[in-house]
ROLO-177897 format. One line per field, with one value per residue: residue number from 1; residue in one letter; chain; x negated, y negated, z negated of N, C-alpha, C in turn. Coordinates in steps of 0.2 Angstrom, whole numbers, always signed. Layout:
% residues N
num NUM	... .
residuo A	... .
cadena A	... .
n.east X	... .
n.north Y	... .
n.up Z	... .
ca.east X	... .
ca.north Y	... .
ca.up Z	... .
c.east X	... .
c.north Y	... .
c.up Z	... .
% end
This chain:
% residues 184
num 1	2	3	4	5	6	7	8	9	10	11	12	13	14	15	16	17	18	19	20	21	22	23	24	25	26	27	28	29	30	31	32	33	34	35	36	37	38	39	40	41	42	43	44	45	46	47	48	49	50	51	52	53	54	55	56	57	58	59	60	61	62	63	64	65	66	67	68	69	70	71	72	73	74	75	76	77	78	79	80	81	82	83	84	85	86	87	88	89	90	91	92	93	94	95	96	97	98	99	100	101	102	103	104	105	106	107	108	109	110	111	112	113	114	115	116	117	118	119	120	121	122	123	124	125	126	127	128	129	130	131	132	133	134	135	136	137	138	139	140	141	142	143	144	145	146	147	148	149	150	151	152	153	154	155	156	157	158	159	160	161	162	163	164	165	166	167	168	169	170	171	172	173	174	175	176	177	178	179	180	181	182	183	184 .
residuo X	X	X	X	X	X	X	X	X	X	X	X	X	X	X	X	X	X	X	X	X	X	X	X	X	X	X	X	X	X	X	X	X	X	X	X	X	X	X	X	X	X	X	X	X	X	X	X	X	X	X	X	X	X	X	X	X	X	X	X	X	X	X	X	X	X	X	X	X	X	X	X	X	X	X	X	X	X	X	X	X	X	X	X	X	X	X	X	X	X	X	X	X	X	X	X	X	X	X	X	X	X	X	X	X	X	X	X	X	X	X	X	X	X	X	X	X	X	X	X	X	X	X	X	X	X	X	X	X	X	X	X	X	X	X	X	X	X	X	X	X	X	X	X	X	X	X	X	X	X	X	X	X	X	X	X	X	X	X	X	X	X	X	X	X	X	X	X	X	X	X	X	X	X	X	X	X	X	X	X	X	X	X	X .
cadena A	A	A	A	A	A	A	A	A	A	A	A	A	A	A	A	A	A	A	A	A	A	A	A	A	A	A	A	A	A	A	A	A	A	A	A	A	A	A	A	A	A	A	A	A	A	A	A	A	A	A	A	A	A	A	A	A	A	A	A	A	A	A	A	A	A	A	A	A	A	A	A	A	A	A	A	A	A	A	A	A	A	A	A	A	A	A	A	A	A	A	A	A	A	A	A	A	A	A	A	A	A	A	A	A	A	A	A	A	A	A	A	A	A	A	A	A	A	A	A	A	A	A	A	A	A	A	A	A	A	A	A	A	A	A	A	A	A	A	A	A	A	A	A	A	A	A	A	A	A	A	A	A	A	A	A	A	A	A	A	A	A	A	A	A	A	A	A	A	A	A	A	A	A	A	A	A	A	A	A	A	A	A	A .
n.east -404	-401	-398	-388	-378	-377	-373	-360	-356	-358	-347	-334	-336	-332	-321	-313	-312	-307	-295	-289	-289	-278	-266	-269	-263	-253	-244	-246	-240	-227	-223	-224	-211	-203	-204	-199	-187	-179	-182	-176	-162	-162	-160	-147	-138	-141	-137	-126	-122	-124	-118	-109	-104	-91	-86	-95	-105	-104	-98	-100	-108	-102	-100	-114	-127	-124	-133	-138	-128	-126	-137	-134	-124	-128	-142	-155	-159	-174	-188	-200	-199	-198	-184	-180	-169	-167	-158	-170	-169	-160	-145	-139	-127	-126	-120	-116	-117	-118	-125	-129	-135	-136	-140	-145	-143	-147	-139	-149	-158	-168	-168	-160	-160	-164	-163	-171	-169	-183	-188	-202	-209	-215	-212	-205	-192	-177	-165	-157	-151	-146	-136	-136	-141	-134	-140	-133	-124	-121	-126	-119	-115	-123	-123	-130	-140	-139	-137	-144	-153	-151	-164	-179	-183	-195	-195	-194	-190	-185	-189	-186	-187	-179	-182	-174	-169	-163	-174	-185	-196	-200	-207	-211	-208	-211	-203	-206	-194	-186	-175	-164	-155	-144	-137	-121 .
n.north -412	-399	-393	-397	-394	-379	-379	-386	-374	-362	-366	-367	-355	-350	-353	-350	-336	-336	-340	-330	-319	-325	-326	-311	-306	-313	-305	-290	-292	-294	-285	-272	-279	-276	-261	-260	-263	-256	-242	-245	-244	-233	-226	-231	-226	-210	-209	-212	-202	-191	-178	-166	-149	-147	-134	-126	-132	-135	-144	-140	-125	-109	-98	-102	-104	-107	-117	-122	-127	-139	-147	-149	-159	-168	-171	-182	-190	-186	-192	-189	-176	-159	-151	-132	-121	-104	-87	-76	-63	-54	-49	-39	-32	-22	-27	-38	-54	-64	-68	-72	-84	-94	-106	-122	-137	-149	-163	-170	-169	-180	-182	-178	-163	-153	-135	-123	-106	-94	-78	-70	-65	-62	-72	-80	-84	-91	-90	-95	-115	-127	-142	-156	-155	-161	-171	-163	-153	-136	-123	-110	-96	-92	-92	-79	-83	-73	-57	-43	-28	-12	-11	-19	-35	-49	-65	-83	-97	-112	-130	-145	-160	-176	-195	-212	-214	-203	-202	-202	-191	-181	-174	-158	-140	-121	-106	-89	-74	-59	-52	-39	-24	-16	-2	+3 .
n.up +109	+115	+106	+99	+110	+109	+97	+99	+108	+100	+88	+98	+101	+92	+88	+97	+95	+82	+86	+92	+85	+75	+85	+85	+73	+72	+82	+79	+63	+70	+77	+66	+61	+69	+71	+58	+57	+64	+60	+47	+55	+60	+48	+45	+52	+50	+40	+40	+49	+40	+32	+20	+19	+12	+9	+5	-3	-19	-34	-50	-54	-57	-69	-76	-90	-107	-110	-100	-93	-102	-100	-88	-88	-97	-96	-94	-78	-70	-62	-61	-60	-48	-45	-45	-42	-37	-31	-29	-24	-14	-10	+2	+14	+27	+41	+39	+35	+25	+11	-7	-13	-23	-27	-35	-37	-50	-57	-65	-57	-46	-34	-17	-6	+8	+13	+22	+28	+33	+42	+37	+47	+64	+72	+66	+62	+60	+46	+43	+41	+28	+27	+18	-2	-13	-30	-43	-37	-30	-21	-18	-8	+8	+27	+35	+50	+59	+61	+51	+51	+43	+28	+20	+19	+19	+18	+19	+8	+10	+6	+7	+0	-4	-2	-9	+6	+20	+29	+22	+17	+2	-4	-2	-1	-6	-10	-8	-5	-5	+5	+3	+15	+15	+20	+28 .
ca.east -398	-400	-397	-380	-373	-378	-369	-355	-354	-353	-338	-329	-332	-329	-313	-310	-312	-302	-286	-287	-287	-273	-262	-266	-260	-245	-241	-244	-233	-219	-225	-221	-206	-198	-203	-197	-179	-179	-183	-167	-156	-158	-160	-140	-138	-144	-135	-116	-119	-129	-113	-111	-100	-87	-84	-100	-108	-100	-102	-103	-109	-98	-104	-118	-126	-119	-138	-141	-122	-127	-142	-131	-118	-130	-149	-158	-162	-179	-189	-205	-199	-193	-180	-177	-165	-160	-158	-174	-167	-156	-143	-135	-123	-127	-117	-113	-122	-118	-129	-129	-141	-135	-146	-144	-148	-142	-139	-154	-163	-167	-170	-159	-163	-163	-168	-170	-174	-184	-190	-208	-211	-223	-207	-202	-185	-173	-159	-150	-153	-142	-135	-141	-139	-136	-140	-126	-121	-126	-121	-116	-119	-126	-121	-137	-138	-140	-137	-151	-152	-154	-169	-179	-186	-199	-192	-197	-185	-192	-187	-187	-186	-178	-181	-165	-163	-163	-179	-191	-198	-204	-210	-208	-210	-210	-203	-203	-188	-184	-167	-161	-149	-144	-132	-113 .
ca.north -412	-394	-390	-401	-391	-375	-379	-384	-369	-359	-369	-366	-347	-348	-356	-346	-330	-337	-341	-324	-315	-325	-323	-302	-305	-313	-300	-286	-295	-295	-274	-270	-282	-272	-256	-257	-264	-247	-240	-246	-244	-227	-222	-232	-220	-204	-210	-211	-194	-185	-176	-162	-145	-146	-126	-121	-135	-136	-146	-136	-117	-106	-93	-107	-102	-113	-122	-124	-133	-143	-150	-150	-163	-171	-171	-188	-189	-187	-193	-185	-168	-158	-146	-128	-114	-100	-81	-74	-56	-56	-43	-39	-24	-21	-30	-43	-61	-67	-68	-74	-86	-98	-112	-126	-146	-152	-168	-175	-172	-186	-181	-173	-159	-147	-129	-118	-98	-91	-73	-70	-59	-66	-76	-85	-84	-95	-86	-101	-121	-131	-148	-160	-154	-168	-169	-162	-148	-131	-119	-101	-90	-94	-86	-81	-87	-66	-49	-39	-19	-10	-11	-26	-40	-53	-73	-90	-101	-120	-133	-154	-166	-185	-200	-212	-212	-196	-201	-201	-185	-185	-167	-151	-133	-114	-99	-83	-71	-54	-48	-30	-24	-9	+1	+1 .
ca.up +114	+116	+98	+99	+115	+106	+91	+100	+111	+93	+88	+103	+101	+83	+87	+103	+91	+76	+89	+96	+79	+73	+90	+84	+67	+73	+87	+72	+59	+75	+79	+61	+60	+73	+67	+50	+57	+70	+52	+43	+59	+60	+43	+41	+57	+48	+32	+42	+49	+32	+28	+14	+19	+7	+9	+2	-9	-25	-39	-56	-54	-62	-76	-78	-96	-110	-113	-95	-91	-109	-97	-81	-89	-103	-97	-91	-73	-71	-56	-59	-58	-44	-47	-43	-46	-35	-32	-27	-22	-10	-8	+10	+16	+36	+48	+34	+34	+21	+5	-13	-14	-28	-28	-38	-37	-55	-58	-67	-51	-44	-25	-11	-4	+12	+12	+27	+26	+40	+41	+35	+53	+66	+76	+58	+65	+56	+45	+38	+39	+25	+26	+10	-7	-19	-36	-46	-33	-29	-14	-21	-4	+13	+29	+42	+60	+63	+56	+48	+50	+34	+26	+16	+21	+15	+19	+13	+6	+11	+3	+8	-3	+0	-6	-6	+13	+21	+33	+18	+12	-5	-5	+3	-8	-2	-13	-4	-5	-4	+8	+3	+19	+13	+25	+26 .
c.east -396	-396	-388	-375	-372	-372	-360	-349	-351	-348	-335	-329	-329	-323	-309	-305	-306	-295	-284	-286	-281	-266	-262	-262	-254	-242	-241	-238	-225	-218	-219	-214	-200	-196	-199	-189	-178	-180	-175	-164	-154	-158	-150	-138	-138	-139	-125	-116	-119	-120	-112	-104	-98	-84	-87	-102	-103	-103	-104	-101	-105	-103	-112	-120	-127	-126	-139	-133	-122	-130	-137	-127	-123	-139	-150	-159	-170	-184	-195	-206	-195	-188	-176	-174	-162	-160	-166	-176	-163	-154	-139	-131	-123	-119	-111	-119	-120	-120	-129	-133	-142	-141	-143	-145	-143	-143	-143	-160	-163	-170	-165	-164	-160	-166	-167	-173	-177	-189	-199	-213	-215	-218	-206	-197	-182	-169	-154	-156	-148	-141	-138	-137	-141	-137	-132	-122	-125	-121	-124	-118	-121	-125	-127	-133	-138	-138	-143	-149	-153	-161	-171	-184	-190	-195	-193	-190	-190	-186	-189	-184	-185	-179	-172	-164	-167	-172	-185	-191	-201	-209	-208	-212	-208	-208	-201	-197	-188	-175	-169	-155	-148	-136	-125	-111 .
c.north -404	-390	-390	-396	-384	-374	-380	-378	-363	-361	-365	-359	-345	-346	-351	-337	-329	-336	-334	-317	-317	-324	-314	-302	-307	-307	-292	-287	-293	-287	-274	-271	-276	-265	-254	-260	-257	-243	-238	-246	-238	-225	-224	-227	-214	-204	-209	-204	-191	-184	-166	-157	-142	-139	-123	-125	-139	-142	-142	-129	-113	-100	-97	-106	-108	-117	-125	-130	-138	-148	-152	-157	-172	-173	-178	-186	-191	-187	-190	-179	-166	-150	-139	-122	-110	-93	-78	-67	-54	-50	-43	-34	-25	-21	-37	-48	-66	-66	-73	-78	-90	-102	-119	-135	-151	-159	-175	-173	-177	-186	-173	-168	-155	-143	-126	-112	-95	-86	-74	-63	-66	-72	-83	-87	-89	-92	-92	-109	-125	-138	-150	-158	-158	-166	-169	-156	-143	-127	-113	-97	-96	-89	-87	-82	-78	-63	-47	-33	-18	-11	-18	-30	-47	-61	-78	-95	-109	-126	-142	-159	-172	-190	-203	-213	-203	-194	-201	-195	-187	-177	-161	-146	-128	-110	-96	-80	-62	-53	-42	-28	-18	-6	+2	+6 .
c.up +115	+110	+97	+104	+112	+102	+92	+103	+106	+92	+92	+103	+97	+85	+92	+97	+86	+81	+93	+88	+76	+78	+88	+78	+70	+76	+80	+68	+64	+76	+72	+58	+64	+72	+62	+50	+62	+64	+50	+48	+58	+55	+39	+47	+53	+43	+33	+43	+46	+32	+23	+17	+12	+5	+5	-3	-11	-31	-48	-55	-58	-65	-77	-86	-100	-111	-108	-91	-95	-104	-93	-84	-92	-100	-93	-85	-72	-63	-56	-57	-53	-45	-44	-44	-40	-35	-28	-23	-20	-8	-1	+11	+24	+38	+42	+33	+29	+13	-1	-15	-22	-32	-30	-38	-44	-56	-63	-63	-47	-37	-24	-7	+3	+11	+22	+24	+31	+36	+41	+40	+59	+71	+71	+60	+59	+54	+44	+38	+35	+28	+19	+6	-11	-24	-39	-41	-32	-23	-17	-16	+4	+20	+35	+48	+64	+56	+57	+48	+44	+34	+22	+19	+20	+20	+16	+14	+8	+12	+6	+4	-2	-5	-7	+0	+13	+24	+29	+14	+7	-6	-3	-2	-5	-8	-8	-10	-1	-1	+7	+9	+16	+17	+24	+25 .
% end
């Protein structure tokens, strides 16, 4: 008899056990459900406002050398690579913010990108944040959020890569930078 109440007290925790794991998996399945639509809400949110300043970012670089415009028009899109092209020495004239940067996202890259520049001093001040550069455009100069007195300056260029929404990075890259201010 004892054996019997035993056995069925197991049962009934089994059972207890089993209907309280499945009650989590449901409640889980419902978490994630809601998450991954709070996901896709805002990522068609991000995707109305993602807009491209049409002042600066261009689509074919001019003086572009005749192998590299051959790629630009004619080259496969290639998803394994990430693609980068810009000026690494950066010229200025004091009490002028605007610089040369000509960086490029050619059209057989297969991820958007944003950059920002922040200075390479103990603040890491921000000179310049883009909006997205798509594949197939490039932005020619850039203008800082400040002026720089003469002299040269060390800066990193930083890079964000997207998948296709904007809310998925796919990879982030640094090149540092040289600014030249050189006096008026």
């Amino acid at each position: 008899m004892k054996q019997q109440t035993l056995k069925k007290n197991s049962l009934d925790i089994l059972n207890k056990r089993y209907q309280m794991q499945k009650r989590q998996q449901q409640l889980k399945r419902i978490i994630v459900g809601v998450l991954a639509a709070a996901l896709v809400v805002t990522g068609s949110i991000l995707a109305v406002i993602r807009k491209s300043d049409a002042e600066e970012i261009r689509e074919l670089p001019e003086g572009l050398p005749e192998a590299e415009a051959e790629n630009w028009k004619n080259k496969e899109v290639d998803k394994e690579q990430f693609f980068i092209s810009l000026n690494t020495a950066l010229t200025v004239s004091e009490g002028n913010r605007e610089a040369n940067l000509s960086i490029m996202n050619p059209p057989y890259s297969a991820y958007d990108f944003r950059i920002k520049i922040a200075m390479d001093d103990e603040d890491e001040s921000i000179l310049y944040h883009s909006e997205v550069i798509s594949p197939g455009t490039y932005l020619q100069t850039v203008t800082f959020q400040k002026e720089l007195l003469a002299g040269q300056y060390e800066a990193t260029v930083y890079y964000t890569f997207y998948g296709d929404r904007e809310d998925i990075i796919i990879a982030e890259h640094m090149v540092p930078i040289t600014i030249e201010v050189s006096k008026k």
